[in-house]
C-alpha positions in Angstrom: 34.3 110.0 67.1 36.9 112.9 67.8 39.3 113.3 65.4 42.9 112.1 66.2 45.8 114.6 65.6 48.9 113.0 64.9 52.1 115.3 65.6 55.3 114.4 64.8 58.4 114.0 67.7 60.3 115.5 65.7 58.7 118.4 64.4 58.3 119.8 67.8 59.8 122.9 68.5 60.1 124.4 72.6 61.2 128.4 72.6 63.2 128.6 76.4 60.3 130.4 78.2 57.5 128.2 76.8 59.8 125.3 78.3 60.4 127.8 81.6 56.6 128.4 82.1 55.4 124.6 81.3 58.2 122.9 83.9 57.1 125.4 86.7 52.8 124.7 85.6 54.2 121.0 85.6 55.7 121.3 89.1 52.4 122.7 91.3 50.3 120.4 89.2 52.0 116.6 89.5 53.3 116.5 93.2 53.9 113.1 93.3 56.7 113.6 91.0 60.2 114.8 91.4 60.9 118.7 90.9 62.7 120.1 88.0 65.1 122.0 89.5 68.1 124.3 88.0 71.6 122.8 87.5 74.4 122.3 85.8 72.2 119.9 83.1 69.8 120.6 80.5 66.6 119.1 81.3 63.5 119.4 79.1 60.3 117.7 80.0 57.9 116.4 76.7 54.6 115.1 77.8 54.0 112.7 74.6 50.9 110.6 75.6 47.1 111.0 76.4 48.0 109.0 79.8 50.3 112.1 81.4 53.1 109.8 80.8 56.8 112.2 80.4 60.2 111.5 79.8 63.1 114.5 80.6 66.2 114.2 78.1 69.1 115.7 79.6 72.9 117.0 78.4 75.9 117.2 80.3 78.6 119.1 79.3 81.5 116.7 79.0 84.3 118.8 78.4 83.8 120.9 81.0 83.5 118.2 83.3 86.9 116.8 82.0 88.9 120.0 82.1 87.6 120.9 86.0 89.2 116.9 86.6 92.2 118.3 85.4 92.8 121.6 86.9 92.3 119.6 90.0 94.8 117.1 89.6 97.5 119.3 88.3 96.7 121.6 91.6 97.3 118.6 93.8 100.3 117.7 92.1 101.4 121.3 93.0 101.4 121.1 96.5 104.6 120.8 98.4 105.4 117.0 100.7 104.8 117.2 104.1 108.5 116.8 104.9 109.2 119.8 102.5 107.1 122.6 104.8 110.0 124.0 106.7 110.0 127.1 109.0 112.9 130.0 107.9 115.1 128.3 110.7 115.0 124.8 109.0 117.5 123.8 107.2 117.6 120.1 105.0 120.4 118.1 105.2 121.7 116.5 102.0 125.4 115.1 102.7 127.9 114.6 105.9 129.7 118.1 104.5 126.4 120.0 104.7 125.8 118.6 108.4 129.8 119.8 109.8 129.1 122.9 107.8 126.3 123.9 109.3 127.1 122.9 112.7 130.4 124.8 112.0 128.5 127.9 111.3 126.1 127.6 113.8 128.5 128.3 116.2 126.9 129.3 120.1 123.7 128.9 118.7 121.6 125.7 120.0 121.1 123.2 117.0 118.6 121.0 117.3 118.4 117.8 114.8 116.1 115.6 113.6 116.4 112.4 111.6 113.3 111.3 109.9 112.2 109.1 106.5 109.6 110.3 104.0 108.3 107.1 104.7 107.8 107.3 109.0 104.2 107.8 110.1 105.2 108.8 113.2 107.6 111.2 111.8 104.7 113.0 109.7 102.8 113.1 112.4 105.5 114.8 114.9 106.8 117.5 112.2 103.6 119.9 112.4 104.5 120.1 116.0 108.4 120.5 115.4 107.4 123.0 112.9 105.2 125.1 114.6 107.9 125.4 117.8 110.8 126.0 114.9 108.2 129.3 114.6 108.6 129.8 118.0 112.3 129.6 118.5 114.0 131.9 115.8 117.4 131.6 117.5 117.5 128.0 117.0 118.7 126.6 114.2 116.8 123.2 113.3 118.8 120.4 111.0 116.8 117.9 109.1 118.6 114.9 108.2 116.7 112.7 105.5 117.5 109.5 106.6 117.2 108.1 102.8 119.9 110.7 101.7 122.1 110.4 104.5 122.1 106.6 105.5 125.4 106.0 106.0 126.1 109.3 108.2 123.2 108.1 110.2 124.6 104.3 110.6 127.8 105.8 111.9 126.1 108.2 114.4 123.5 105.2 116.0 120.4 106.3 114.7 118.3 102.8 114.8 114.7 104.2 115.2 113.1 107.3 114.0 112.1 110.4 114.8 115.7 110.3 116.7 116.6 113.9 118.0 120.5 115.7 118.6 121.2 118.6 120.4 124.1 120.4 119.7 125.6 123.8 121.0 128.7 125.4 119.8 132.2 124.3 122.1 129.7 122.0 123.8 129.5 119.8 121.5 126.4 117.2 121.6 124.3 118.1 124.7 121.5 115.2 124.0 120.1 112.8 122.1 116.9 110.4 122.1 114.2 109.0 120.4 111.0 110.9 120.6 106.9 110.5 119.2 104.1 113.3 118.9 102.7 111.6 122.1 106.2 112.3 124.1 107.3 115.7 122.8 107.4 117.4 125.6 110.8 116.1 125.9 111.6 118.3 123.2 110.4 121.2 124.7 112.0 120.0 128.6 115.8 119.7 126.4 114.5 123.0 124.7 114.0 124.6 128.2 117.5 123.2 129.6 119.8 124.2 127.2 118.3 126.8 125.6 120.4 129.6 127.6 122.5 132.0 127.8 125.7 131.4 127.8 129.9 132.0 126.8 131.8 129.2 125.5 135.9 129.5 124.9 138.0 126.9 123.1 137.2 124.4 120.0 134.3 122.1 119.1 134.7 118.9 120.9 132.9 117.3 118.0 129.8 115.8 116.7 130.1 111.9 118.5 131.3 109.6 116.5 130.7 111.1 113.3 134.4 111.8 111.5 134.7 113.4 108.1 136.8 111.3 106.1 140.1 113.2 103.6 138.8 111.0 100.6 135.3 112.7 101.6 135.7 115.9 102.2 135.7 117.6 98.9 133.0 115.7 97.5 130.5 113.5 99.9 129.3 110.1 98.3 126.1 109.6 97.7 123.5 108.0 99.9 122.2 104.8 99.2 118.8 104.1 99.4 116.2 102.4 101.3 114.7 99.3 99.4 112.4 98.8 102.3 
């Protein structure tokens, strides 16, 4: 009878190229089983049984795992709102004072404004399209009016749906307004292409519709209320 050599699990001892040369010897010769390939895991393979039985024990490395799930979170939190990705000719709109201001200082310059919520799916859709013809027309001067912020300037000026669009030039006044969606905005860029001109205008603002600036307001606008919907 041959003898039997008993060896214990625990007494066995694998330098890193022994373990190197046996996986790759183990690979070409068992092609039924799975490769051992390279990754980010510690994999050693023991063959502890006269049958060609083996088990692999692998280690992950759990803390730096964890930290990569945090780097990415804290760079998502980073990243600016959709609404908040304005071209240099954008301006956001906070209170009815900012909105006479800056009409005010536009002066001959066409203003183009549009109301919008955080919360509109259309309106996120649209704005990457606003945005990109803001680029495109330096000389205008685009006015974003949060909805949210500004709900009580909005009420008093008709906005009911939204995206809802203003045009505004100087002593002219309001030239246009309308509602308008990603699918329609070449409407945007027909009113662009109409009023968009050249042009000399003498005498005062006529004014902004029916928007008025109230004495009790006009040091200090009140703040918006906000949406519960």
């Amino acid at each position: 009878m041959a003898d039997v050599i008993r060896l214990s699990f625990h007494s066995l001892r694998f330098s890193p190229s022994l373990l190197t040369s046996f996986a790759s010897s183990f690979n070409s010769l068992q092609p039924g089983l799975p490769p051992i390939q390279n990754s980010d895991k510690r994999v050693y393979p023991l063959l502890y049984s006269s049958a060609g039985d083996y088990a692999r024990f692998s280690f992950r490395p759990r803390k730096q795992s964890v930290s990569f799930q945090v780097r990415a979170t804290v760079a998502e939190t980073d990243q600016p709102k959709w609404w908040e990705k304005n071209a240099p000719n954008m301006v956001d709109i906070h209170s009815t004072q900012d909105f006479l201001g800056a009409l005010s200082q536009a002066e001959e310059r066409l203003v183009i404004v549009e109301f919008y919520g955080t919360w509109c799916a259309s309106c996120r859709a649209l704005f990457p399209k606003l945005r990109r013809t803001a680029e495109e027309h330096p000389e205008i001067l685009f006015l974003k009016v949060n909805f949210d912020e500004n709900k009580p300037m909005c009420k008093s000026m008709n906005v009911k749906v939204l995206p809802y669009f203003h045009f505004y030039r100087g002593a002219d006044g309001q030239l246009e307004s309308f509602s308008c969606s990603l699918a329609k905005f070449q409407k945007i860029k027909d009113a662009i292409l109409t009023h968009n001109t050249a042009r000399c205008s003498i005498g005062p603002p006529r004014g902004v519709g029916d928007l008025k600036l109230e004495p009790s307001l006009a040091p200090k606008d009140k703040p918006a209320e906000s949406t519960s919907a």
